[in-house]
C-alpha positions as MATLAB code, in Angstrom:
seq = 'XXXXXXXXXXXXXXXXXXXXXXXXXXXXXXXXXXXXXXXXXXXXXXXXXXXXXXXXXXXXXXXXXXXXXXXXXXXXXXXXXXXXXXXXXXXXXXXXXXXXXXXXXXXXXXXXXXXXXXXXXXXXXXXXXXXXXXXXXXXXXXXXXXXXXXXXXXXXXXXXXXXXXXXXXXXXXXXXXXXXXXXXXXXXXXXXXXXXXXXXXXXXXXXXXXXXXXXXXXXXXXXXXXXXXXXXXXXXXXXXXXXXXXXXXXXXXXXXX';
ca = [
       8.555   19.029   -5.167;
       5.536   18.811   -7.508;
       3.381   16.552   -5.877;
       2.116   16.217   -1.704;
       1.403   13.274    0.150;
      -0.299   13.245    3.584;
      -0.747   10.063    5.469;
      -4.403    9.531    6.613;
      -4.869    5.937    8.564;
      -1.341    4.717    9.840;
      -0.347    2.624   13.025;
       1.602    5.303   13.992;
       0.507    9.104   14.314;
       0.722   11.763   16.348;
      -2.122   13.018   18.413;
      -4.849   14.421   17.840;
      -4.802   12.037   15.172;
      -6.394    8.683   15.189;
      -4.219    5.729   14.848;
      -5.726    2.916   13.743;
      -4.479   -0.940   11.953;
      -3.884    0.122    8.551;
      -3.065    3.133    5.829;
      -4.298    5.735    3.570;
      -2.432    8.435    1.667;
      -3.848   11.056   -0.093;
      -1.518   12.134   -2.965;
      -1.867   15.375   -4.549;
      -0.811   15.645   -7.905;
      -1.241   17.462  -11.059;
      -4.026   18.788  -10.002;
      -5.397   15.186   -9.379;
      -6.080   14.482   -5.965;
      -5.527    9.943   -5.875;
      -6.635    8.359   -2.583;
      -4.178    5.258   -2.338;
      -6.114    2.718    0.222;
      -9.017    3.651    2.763;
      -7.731    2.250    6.039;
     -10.234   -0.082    7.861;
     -12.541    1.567   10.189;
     -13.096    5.564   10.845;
      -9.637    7.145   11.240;
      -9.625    8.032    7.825;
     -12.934   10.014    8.103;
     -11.677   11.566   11.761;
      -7.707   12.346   10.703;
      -9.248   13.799    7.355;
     -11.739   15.958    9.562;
      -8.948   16.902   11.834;
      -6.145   18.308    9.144;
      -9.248   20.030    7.166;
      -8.987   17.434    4.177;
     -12.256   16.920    2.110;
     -12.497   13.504    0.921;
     -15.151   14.600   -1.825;
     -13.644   15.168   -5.222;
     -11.498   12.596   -5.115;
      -9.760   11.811   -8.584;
      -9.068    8.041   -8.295;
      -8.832    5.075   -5.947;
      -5.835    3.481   -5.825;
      -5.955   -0.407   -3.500;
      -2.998   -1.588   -2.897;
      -4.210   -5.177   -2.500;
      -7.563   -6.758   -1.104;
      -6.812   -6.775    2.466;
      -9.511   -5.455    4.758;
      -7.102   -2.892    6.440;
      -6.472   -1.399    3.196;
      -9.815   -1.426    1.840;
     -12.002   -0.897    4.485;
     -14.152    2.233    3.618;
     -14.244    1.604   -0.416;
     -18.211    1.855   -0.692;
     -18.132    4.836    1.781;
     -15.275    6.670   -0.755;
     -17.580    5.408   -3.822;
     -20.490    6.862   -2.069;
     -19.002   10.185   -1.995;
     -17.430   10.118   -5.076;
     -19.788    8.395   -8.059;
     -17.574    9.486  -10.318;
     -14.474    8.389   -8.977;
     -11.792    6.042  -10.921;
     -10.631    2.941   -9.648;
      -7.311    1.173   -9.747;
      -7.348   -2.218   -8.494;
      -5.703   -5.908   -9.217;
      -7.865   -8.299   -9.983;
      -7.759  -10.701   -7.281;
      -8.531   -7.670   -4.905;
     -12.150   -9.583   -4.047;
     -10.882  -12.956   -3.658;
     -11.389  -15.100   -0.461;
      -8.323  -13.983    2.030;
      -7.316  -15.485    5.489;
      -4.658  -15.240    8.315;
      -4.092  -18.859   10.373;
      -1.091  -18.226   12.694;
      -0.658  -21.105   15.337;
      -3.213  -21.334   18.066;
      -5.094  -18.551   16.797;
      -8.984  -18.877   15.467;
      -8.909  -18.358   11.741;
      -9.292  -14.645   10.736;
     -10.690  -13.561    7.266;
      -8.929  -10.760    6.305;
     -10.128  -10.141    3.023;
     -12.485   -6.957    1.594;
     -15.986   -7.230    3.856;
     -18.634   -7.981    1.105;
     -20.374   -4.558    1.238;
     -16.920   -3.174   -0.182;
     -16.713   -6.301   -2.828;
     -19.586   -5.155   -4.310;
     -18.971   -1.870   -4.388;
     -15.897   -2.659   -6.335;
     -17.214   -4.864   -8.885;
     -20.469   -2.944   -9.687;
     -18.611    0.104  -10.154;
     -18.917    1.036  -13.970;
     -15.539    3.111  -13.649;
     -12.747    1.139  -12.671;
      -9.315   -0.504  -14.021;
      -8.522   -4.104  -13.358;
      -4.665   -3.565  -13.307;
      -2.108   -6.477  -13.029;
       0.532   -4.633  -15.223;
       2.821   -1.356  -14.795;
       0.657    1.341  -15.511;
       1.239    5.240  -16.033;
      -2.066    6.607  -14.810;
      -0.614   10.438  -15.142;
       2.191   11.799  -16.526;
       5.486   10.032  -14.416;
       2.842    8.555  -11.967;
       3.201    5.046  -11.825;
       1.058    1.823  -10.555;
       3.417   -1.218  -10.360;
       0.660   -3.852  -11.556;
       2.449   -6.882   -9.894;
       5.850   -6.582   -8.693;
       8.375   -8.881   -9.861;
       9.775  -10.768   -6.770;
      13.571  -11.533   -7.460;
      15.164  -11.729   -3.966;
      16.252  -14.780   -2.028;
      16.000  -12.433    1.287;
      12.227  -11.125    1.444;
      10.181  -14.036    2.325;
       6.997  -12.595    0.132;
       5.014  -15.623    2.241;
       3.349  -15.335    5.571;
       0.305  -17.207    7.375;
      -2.077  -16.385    4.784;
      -4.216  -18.505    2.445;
      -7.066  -18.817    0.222;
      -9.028  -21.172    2.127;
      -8.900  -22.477    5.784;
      -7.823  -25.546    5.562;
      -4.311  -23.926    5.042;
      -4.110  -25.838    1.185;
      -3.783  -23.424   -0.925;
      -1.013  -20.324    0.371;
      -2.180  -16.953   -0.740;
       1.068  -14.994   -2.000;
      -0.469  -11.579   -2.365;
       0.308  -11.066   -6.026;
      -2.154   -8.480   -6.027;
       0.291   -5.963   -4.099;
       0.891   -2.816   -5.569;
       2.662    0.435   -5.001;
       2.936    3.736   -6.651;
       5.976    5.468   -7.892;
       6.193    9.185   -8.878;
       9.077   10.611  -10.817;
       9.820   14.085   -9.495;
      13.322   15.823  -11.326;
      14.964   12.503  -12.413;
      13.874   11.249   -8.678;
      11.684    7.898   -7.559;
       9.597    8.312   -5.372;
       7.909    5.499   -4.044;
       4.311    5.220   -2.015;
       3.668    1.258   -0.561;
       0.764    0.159    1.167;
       2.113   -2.953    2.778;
       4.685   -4.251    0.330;
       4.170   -7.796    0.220;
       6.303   -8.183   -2.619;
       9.617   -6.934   -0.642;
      10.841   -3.321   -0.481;
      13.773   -4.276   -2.385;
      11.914   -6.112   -4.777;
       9.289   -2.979   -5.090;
      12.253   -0.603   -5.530;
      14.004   -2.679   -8.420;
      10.909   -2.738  -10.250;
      10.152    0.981  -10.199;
      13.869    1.121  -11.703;
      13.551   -1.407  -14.071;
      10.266    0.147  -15.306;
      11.405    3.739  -15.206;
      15.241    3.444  -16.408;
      16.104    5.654  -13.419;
      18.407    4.504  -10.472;
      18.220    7.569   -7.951;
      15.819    7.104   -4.971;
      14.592   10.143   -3.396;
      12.375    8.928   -1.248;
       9.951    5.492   -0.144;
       6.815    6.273    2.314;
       4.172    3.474    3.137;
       4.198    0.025    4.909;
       7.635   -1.995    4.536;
       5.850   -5.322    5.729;
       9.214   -6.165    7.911;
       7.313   -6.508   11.751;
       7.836  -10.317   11.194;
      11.281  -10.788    9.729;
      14.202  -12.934   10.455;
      17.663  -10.848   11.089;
      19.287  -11.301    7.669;
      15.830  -10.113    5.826;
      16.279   -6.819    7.717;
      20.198   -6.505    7.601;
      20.151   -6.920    3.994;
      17.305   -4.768    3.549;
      18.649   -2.056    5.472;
      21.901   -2.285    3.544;
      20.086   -1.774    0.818;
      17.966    0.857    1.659;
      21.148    2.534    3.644;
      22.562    2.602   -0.133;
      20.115    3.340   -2.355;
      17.423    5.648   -0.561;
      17.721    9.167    0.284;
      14.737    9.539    2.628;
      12.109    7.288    4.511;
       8.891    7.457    5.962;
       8.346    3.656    7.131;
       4.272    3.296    8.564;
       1.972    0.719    9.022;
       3.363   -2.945    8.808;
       6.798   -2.235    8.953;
       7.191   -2.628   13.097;
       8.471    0.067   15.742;
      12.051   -2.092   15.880;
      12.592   -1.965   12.237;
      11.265    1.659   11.755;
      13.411    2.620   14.839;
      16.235    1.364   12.704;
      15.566    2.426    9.506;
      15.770    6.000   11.477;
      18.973    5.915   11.998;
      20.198    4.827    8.439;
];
């Protein structure tokens, strides 16, 4: 294996790490060293204390989409890392909010502070299409959403009178090819795992899954979302790590694939 991933901000972790609402990854790579989303609060700087991981000299940012459990420490990352590259979609900044039933209205898009920090920095790529940022390292740019299964929807919209439904087109994950092998990295995969996964073969030419870490966005689904996504994933994936968004029933599941 020619790359390492370690999982800094999850919903589920093992003490003495922190768990916290949301995800980071740091991927190690080709000597690159690509922070893929910051969490929202401080687990990322307390896990990243605890397993001896310096979060200076960090290569690139990588946001999966403009949520504020995703991006939640971008100026702090900036801060320590001027220099640092940054991969983002373009509606990353845009107004973002959750109305469920009988709940207040929650915004749940980037805090300001972290706005700004993304659209004053002088070093960063607006991405919307597939792009290879290394050599067989992949950022999806917006995921093509095919299935009539994965309901890409949700209580989300732009504004809060509930006109205008926010789809999350900004969602991205990363794919790296390792000996032939996909091997896929999601933040919360709004888009659908299966749609995510067809994609990265589409894009790459290459059908054999190794392996799919990350948020699977499946807490909410109906019954035939997840028995046809664990069919598929039962088929077509060798190994999962399922965090974040993806629910203790369906990652109890996806377990025992």
């Amino acid at each position: 294996m020619n790359y390492k991933i370690t999982i800094l901000v999850d919903n589920y972790l093992s003490p003495p790490l922190e768990i916290e609402h949301g995800f980071s990854a740091l991927i190690e790579y080709k000597n690159k060293r690509i922070l893929f989303d910051t969490g929202q609060n401080n687990a990322l700087f307390t896990n990243a204390k605890i397993l001896n991981i310096d979060l200076n000299n960090i290569d690139f940012l990588i946001l999966s989409h403009g949520h504020y459990d995703h991006g939640g420490n971008i100026a702090k990352i900036i801060n320590l890392n001027p220099d640092i590259q940054i991969i983002v979609h373009q509606n990353a900044c845009i107004p973002r909010y959750s109305i469920h039933p009988d709940k207040p209205v929650k915004n749940i898009g980037l805090s300001k502070q972290n706005k700004i920090a993304l659209i004053e920095h002088p070093n960063i790529i607006w991405c919307s299409k597939p792009l290879e940022l290394l050599p067989c390292l992949w950022v999806s740019g917006e995921i093509l959403r095919k299935t009539d299964f994965e309901d890409c929807g949700g209580p989300f919209y732009l504004d809060t009178n509930k006109q205008n439904p926010d789809f999350i087109e900004d969602d991205m994950s990363i794919c790296i090819i390792d000996n032939n092998q996909l091997n896929i990295i999601c933040g919360c995969c709004h888009s659908g795992i299966v749609n995510t996964i067809d994609w990265f073969k589409k894009l790459t030419g290459l059908d054999d899954i190794n392996s799919v870490q990350g948020g699977l966005h499946l807490l909410h689904s109906d019954t035939n979302r997840l028995n046809k996504t664990f069919d598929y994933l039962s088929k077509n994936v060798k190994t999962i790590h399922a965090c974040h968004c993806t629910g203790t029933e369906a990652i109890n599941s996806i377990n025992q694939l």
